[in-house]
FILO-773867 format. One record per residue: residue number from 1; residue in three letters; z, y, x of N, C-alpha, C in turn. Coordinates in pm, whole numbers, plus 50000, padded with zeros to 5 digits. Example, Ala and Ser with C-alpha at 12.3 -4.5 7.8 and 13.67 -1.06 7.14 Angstrom:
% residues 2
REC,1,ALA,50780,49431,51319,50780,49550,51230,50780,49670,51320 $
REC,2,SER,50708,49775,51285,50714,49894,51367,50787,50003,51290 $
% end
This chain:
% residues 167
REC,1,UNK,48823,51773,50889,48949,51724,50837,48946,51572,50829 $
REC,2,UNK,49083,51509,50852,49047,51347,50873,49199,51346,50714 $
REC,3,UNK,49167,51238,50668,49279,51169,50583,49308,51062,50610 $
REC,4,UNK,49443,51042,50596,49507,50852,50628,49556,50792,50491 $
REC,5,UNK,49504,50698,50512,49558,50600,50375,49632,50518,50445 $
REC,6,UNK,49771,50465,50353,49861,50390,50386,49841,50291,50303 $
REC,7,UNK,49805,50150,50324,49773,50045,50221,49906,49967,50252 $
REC,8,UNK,49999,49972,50119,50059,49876,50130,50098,49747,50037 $
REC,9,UNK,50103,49622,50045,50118,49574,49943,50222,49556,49906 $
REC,10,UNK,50298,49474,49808,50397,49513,49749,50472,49386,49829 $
REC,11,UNK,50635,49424,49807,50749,49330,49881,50742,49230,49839 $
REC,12,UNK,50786,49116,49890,50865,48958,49807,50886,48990,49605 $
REC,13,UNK,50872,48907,49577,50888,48875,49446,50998,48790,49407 $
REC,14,UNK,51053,48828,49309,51140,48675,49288,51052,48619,49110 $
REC,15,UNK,51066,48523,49172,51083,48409,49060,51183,48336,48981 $
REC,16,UNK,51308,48414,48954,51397,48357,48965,51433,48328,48800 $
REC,17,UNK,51339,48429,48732,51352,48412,48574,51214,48337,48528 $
REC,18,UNK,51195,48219,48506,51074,48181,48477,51020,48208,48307 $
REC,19,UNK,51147,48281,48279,51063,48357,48108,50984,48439,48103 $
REC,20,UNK,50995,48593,48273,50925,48690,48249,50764,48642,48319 $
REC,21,UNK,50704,48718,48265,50529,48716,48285,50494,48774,48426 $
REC,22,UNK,50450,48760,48488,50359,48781,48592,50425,48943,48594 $
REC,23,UNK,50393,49029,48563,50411,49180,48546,50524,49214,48529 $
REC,24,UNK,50643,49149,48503,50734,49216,48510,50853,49151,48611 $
REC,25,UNK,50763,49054,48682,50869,48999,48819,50900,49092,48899 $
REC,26,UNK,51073,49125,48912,51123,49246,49000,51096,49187,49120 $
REC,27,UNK,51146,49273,49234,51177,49210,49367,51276,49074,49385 $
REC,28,UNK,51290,49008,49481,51418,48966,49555,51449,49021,49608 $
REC,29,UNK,51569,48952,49703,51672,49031,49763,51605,49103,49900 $
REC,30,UNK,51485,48971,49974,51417,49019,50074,51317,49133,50070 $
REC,31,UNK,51298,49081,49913,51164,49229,49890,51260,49339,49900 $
REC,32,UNK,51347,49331,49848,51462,49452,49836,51458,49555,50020 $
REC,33,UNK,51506,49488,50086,51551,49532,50199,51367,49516,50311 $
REC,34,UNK,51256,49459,50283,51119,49487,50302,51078,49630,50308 $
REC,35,UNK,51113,49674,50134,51039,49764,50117,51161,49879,50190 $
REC,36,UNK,51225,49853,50196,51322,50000,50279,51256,49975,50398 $
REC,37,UNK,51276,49896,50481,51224,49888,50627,51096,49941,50602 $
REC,38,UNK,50995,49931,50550,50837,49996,50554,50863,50125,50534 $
REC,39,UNK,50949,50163,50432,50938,50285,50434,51037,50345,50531 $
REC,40,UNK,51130,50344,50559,51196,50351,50704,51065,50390,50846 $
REC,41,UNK,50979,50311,50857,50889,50282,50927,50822,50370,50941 $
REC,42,UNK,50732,50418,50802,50631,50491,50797,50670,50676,50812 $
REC,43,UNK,50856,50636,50772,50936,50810,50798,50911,50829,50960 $
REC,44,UNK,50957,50711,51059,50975,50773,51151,50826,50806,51195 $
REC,45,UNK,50696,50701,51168,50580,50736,51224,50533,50881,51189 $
REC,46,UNK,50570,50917,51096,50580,51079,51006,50455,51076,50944 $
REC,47,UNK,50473,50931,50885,50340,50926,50785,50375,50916,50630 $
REC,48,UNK,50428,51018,50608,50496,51052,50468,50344,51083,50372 $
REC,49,UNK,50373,51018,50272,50277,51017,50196,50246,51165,50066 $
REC,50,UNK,50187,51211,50064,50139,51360,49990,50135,51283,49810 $
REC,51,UNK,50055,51221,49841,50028,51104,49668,50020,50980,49711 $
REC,52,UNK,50107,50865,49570,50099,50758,49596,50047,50698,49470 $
REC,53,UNK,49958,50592,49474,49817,50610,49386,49926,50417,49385 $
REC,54,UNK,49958,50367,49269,50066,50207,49265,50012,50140,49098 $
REC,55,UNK,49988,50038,49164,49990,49929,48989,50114,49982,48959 $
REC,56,UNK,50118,49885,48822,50191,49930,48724,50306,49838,48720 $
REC,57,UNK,50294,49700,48783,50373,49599,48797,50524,49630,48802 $
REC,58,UNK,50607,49579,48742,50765,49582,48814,50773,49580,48952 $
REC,59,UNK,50727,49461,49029,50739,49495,49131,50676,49544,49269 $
REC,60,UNK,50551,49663,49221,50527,49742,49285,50614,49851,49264 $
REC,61,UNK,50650,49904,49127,50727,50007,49092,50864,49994,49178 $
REC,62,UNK,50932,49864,49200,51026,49890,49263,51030,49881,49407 $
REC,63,UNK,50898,49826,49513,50831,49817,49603,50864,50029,49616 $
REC,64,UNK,50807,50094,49563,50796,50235,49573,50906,50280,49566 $
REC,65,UNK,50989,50235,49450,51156,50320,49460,51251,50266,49558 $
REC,66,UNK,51207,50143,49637,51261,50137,49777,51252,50191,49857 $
REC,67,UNK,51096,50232,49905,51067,50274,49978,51094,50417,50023 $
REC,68,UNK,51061,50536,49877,51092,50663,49862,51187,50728,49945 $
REC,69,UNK,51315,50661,49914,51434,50753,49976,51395,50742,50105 $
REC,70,UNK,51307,50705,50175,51300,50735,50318,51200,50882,50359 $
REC,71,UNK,51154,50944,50240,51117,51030,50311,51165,51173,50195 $
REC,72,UNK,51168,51268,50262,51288,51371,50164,51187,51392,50094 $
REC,73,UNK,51055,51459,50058,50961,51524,49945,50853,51404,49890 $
REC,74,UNK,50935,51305,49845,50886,51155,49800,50792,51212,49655 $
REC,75,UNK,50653,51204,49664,50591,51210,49548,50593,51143,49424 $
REC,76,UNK,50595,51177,49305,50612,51107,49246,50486,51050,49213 $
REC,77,UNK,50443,50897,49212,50317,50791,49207,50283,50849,49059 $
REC,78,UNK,50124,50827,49064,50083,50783,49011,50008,50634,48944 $
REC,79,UNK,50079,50607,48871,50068,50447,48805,49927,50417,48776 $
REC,80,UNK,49858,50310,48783,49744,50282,48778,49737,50141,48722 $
REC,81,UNK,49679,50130,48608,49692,49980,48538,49581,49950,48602 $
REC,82,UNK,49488,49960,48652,49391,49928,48724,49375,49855,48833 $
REC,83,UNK,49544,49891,48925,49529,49835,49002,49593,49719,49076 $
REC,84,UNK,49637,49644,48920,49707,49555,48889,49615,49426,48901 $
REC,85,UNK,49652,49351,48978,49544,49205,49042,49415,49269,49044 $
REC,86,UNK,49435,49383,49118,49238,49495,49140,49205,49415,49246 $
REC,87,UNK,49042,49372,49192,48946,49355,49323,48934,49471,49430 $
REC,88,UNK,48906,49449,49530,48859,49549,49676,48811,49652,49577 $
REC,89,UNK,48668,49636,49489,48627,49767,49423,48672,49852,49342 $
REC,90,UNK,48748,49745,49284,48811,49840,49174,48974,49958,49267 $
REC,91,UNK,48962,49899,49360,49073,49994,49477,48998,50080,49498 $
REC,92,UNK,48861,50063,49550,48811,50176,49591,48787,50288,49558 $
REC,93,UNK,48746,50233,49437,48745,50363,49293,48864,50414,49294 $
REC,94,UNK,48921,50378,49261,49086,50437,49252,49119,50540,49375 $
REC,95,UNK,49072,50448,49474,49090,50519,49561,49034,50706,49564 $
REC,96,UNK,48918,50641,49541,48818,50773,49548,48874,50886,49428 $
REC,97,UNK,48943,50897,49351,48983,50935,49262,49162,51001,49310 $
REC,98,UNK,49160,50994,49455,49278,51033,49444,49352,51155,49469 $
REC,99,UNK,49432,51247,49462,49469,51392,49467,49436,51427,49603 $
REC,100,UNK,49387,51537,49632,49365,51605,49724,49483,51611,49819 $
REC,101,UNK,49483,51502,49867,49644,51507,49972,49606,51469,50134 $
REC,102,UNK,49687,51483,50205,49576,51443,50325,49638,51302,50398 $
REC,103,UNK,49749,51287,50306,49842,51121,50284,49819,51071,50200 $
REC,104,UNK,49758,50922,50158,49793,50858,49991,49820,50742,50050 $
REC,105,UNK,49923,50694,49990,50001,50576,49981,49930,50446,49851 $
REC,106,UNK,49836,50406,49876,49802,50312,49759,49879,50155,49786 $
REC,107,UNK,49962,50124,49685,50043,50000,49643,49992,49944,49561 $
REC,108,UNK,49946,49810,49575,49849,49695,49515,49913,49532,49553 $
REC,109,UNK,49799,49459,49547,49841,49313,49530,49736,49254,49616 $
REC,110,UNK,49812,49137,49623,49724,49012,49702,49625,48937,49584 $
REC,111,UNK,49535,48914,49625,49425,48909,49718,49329,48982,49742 $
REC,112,UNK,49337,49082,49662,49240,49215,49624,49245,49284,49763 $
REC,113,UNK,49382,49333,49783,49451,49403,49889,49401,49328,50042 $
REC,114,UNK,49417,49232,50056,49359,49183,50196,49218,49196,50193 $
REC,115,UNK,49125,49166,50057,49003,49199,50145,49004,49318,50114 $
REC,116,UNK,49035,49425,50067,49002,49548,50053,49063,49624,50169 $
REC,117,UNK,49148,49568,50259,49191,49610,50403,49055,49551,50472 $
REC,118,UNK,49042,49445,50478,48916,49347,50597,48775,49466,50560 $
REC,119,UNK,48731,49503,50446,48652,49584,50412,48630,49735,50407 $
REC,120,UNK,48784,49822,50408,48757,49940,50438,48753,49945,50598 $
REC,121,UNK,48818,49896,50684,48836,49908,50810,48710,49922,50914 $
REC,122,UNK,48666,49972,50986,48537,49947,51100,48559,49805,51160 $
REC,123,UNK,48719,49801,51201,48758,49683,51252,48903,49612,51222 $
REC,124,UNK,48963,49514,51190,48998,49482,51221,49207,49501,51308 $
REC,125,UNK,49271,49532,51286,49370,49553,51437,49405,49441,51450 $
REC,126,UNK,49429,49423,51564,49509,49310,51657,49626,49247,51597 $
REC,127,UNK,49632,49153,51503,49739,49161,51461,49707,49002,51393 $
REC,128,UNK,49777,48904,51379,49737,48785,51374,49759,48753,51177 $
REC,129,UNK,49852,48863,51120,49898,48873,50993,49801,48948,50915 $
REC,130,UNK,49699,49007,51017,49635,49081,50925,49502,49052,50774 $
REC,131,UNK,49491,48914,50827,49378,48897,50745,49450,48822,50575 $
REC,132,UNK,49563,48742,50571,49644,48698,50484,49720,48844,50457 $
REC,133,UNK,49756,48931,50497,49806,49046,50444,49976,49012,50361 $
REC,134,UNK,50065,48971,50429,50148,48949,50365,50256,49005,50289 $
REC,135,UNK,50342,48977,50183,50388,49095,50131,50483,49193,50252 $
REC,136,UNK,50479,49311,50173,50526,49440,50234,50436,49476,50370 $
REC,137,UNK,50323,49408,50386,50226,49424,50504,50151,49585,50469 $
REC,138,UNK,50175,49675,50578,50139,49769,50548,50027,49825,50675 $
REC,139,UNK,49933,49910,50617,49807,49938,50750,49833,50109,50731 $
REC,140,UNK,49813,50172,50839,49788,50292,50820,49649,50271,50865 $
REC,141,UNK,49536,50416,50802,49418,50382,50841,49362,50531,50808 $
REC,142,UNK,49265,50570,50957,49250,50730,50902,49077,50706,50883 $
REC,143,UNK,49042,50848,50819,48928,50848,50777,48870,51015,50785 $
REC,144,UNK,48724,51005,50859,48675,51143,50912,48620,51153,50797 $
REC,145,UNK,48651,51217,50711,48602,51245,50622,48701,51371,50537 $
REC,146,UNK,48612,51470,50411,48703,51572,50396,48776,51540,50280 $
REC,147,UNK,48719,51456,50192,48756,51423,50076,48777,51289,50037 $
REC,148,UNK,48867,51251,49963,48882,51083,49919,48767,51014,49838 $
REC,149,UNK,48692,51110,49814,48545,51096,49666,48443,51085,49808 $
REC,150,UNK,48469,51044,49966,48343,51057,50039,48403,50887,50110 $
REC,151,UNK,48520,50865,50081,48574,50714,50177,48452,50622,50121 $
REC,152,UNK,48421,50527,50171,48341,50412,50194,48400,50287,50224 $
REC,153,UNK,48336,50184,50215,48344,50051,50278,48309,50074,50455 $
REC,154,UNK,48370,50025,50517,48375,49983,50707,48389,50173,50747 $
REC,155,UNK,48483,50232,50692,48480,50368,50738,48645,50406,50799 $
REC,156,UNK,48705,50341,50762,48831,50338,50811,48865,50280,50959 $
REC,157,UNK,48955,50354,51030,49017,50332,51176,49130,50304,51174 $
REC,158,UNK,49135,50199,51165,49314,50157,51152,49388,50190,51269 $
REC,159,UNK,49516,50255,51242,49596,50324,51346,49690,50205,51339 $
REC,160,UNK,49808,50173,51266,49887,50092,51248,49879,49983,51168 $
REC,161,UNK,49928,49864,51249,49942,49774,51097,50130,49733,51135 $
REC,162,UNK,50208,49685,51027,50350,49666,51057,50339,49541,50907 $
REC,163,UNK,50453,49450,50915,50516,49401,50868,50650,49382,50873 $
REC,164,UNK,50715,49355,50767,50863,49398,50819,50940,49313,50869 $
REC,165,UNK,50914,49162,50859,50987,49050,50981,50944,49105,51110 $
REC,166,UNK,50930,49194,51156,50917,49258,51270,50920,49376,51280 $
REC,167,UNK,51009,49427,51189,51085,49564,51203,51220,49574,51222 $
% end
């Protein structure tokens, strides 16, 4: 049995209220219409996600309720304060911890999120955006393995990477 993880990070941010804190910055208008296109994206690749493992942030939460309506049996996430400005390890864990699905959608943050892509991967894809990881930058990435409690560091095969200025 192989599983795919969908790493995506979360859309544009606005800054547009400089009262709220770090955590509760919603989207902008671009994150807005980002996160539909990714998830748009990942419907037609028919990489619908089984569990989606998301910080707790505003705007991952709304990163996810963009995205959702694109696929009809949209799981409902599980929230993870953990994985709110999470280092690579602390993803991993998380990771490893996640429902027996043979899709998980994990939604996180920069800078954690780029190396924790550069680090699960064997390699690398072709892709000149990939190492800055920019928002709504999303990787699909499969893994021979039977269970999420067996993923590793350099074990992942990245199938796709997309961003959405080029969707």
């Amino acid at each position: 049995m192989s599983l795919r993880l969908i790493l995506t990070r979360h859309a544009k941010s606005s800054w547009g209220n400089p009262g709220l804190g770090d955590h509760d910055r919603p989207l902008n208008g671009r994150g807005r219409t980002s996160a539909e296109k990714i998830g748009a994206w990942l419907a037609a690749r028919g990489d619908v996600p089984g569990a989606v493992l998301s910080s707790t942030s505003a705007r991952t939460r709304e990163t996810w309720a963009r995205m959702a309506p694109a696929f009809a049996d949209a799981p409902e996430p599980r929230w993870e304060g953990a994985l709110y400005h999470a280092g690579p390890q602390t993803m991993l864990e998380v990771l490893q911890t996640a429902p027996p699905a043979a899709r998980v959608l994990l939604l996180a943050h920069n800078p954690g999120i780029a190396e924790f892509a550069a680090r699960i991967v064997t390699q690398p894809p072709d892709h000149p955006r990939f190492d800055d990881y920019p928002t709504a930058a999303t990787t699909v990435i499969d893994f021979d393995v039977g269970a999420w409690a067996d993923v590793d560091w350099r074990m992942g095969t990245p199938v796709a990477f997309a961003i959405p200025r080029e969707l």
